[in-house]
C-alpha positions as CSV (number, residue, x, y, z in Angstrom):
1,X,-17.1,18.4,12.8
2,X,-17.6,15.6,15.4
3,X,-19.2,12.3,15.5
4,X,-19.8,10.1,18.1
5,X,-20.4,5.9,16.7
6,X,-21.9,3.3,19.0
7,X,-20.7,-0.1,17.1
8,X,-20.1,-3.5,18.9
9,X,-20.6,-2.2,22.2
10,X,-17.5,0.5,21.6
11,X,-18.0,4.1,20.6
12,X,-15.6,6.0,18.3
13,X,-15.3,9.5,18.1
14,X,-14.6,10.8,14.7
15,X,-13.2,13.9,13.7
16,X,-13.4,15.8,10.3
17,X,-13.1,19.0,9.2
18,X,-15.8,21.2,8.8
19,X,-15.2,22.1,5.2
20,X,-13.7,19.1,3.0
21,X,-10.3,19.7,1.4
22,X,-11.2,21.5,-2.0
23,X,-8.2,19.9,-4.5
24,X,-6.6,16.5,-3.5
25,X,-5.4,13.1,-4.6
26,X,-4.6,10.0,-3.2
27,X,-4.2,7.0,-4.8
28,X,-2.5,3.9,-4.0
29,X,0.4,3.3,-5.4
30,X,3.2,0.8,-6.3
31,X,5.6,1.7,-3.5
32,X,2.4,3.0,-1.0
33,X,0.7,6.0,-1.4
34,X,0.8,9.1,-3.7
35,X,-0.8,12.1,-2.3
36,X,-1.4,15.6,-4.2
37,X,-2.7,18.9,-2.4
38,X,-2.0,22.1,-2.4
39,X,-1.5,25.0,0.0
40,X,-4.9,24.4,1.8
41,X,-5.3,20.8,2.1
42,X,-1.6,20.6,3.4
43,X,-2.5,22.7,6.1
44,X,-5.6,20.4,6.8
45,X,-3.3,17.5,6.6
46,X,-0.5,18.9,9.3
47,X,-3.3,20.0,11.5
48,X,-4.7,16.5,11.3
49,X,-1.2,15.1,11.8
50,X,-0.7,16.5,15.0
51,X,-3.9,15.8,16.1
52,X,-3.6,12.3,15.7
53,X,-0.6,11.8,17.7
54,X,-2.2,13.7,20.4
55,X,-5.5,12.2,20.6
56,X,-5.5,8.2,21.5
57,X,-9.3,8.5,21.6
58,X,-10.2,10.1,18.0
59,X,-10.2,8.5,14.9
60,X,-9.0,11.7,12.5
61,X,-10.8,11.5,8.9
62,X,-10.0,13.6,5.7
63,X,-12.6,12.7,3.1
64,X,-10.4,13.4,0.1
65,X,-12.1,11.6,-2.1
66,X,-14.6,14.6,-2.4
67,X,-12.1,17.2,-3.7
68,X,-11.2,18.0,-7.3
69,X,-8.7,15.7,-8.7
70,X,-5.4,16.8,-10.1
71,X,-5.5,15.8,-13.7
72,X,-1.8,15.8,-14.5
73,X,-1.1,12.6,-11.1
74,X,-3.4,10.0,-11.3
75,X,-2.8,6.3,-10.6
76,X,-5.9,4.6,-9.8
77,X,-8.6,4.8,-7.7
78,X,-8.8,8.1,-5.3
79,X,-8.7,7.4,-1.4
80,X,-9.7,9.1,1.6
81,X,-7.2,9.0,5.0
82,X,-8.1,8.3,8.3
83,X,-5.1,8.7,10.9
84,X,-5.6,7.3,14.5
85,X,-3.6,6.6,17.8
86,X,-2.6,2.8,18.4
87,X,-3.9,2.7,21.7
88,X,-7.3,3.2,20.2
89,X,-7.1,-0.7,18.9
90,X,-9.7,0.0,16.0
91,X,-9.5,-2.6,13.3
92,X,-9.5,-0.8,9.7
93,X,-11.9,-3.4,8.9
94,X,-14.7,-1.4,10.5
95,X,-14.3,1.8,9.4
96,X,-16.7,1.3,6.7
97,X,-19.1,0.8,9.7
98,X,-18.5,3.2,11.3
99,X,-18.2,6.6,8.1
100,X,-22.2,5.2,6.8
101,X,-23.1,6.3,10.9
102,X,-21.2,9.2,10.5
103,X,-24.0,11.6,10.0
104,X,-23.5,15.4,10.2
105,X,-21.6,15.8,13.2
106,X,-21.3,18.8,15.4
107,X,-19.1,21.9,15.1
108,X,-15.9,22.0,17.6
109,X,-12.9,24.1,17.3
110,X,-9.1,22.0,18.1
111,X,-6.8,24.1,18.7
112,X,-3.2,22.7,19.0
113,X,0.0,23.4,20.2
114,X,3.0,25.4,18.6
115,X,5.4,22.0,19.1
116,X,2.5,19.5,17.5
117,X,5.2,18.8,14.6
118,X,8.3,18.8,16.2
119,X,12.0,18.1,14.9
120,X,13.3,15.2,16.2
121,X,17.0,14.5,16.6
122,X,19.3,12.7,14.4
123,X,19.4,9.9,17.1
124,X,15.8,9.1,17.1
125,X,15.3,9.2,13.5
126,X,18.6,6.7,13.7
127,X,16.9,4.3,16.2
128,X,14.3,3.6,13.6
129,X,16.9,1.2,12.1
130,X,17.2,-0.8,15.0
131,X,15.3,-4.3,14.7
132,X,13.7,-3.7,18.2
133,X,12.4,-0.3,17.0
134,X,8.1,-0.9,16.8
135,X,7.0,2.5,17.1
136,X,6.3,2.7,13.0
137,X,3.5,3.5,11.3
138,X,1.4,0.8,10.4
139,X,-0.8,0.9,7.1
140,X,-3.9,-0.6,5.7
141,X,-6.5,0.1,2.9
142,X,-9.8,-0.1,3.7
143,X,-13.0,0.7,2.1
144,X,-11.3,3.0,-0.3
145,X,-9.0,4.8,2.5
146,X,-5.4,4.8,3.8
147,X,-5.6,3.8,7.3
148,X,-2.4,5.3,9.1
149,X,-2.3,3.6,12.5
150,X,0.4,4.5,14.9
151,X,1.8,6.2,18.4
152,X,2.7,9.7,19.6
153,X,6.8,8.8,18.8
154,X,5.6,7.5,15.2
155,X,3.6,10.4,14.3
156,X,6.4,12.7,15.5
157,X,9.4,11.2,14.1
158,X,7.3,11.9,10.5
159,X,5.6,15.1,11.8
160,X,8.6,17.4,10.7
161,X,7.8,16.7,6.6
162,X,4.6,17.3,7.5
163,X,4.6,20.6,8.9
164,X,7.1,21.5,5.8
165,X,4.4,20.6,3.8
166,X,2.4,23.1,5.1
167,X,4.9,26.0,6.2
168,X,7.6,25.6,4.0
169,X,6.7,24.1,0.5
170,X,4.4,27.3,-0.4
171,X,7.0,29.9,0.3
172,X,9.4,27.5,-1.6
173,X,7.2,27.5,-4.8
174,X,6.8,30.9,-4.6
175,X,10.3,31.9,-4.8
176,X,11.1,29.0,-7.6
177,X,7.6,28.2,-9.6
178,X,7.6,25.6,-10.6
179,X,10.0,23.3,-9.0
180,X,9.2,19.9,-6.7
181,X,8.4,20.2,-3.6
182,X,7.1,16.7,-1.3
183,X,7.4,14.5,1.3
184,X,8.1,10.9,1.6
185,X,6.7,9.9,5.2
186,X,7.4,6.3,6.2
187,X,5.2,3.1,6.6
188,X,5.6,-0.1,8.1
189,X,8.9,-1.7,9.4
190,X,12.0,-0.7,7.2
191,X,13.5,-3.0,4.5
192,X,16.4,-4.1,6.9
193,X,13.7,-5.6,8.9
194,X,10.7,-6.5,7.1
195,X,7.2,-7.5,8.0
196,X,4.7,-9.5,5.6
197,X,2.6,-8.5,7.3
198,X,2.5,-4.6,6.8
199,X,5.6,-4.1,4.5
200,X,7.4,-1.2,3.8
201,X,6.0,1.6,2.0
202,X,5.9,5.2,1.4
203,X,3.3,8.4,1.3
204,X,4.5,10.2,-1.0
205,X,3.0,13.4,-0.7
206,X,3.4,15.9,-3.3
207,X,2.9,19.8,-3.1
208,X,0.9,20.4,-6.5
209,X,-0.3,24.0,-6.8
């Protein structure tokens, strides 16, 4: 579903899906974020994933604070995500704003590419060590949601987990039930290099069923 905001003279478009994630948890945690879904909501999260890196002009919602809580991982209070591009410039400050204008929305079908979660090289993923390096994911809780802000190269060089998530996990847990399967996708500046500002953290997203 889309919606369309008018707020301080700017408009947002906002995009969620048109059914919200059934079973899901996230909850902030000591070291970022934990995140529980299974097979469905992980496909929900890739697809939103990729279409964050791809789209500098949508904010991407998942409302995951509707679904049905895992009962064996909880750590506080539950947490909706909102990924967006960088270029946007939206302060997580207003998204409260702008989700009470949300409204219904309209129906519209995204359809994405086959490389929307590609594998980088061991070279990129090694020049996210260097102190210049800015192209991270920046983090921010607001109004009860994970805000993951960041640019095409900072959504790809996590995109790969991601799309595991999604693809690989459920085949993985079929062969071996019950063994772990997650991913621990990056936030903020590394520990070599730290910012007060936005300090590292982790989503630590964990495939439950």
């Amino acid at each position: 579903m889309v919606s369309t905001v008018h707020l301080g003279g700017r408009r947002y478009r906002v995009v969620r899906p048109a059914k919200a994630p059934r079973f899901a948890g996230l909850y902030e945690g000591r070291l970022g974020a934990q995140f529980c879904l299974d097979k469905e909501t992980a496909a929900m999260f890739a697809l939103a994933w990729g279409l964050a890196a791809r789209s500098p002009h949508t904010i991407v919602c998942l409302p995951l604070r509707r679904a049905e809580l895992p009962t064996h991982h909880v750590w506080g209070r539950p947490l909706d995500l909102v990924l967006l591009h960088r270029r946007l410039a939206f302060p997580p400050s207003r998204w409260k704003q702008v989700r009470s204008r949300l409204g219904t929305g309209r129906p519209h079908t995204v359809v994405l590419p086959d490389d929307a979660w590609p594998v980088r090289s061991v070279a990129d993923h090694q020049r996210v060590w260097h102190q210049e390096f800015r192209d991270h994911l920046r983090w921010d809780i607001a109004a009860d949601t994970l805000v993951l802000t960041g640019s095409r190269e900072a959504f790809e060089l996590e995109a790969d987990q991601v799309r595991a998530l999604a693809e690989e996990c459920p085949a993985h847990r079929a062969r071996t039930p019950g063994t772990h399967c997650c991913a621990e996708i990056s936030m903020g500046r590394i520990r070599r290099h730290p910012d007060q500002r936005r300090p590292y953290a982790e989503l630590h997203a964990d495939y439950s069923q």
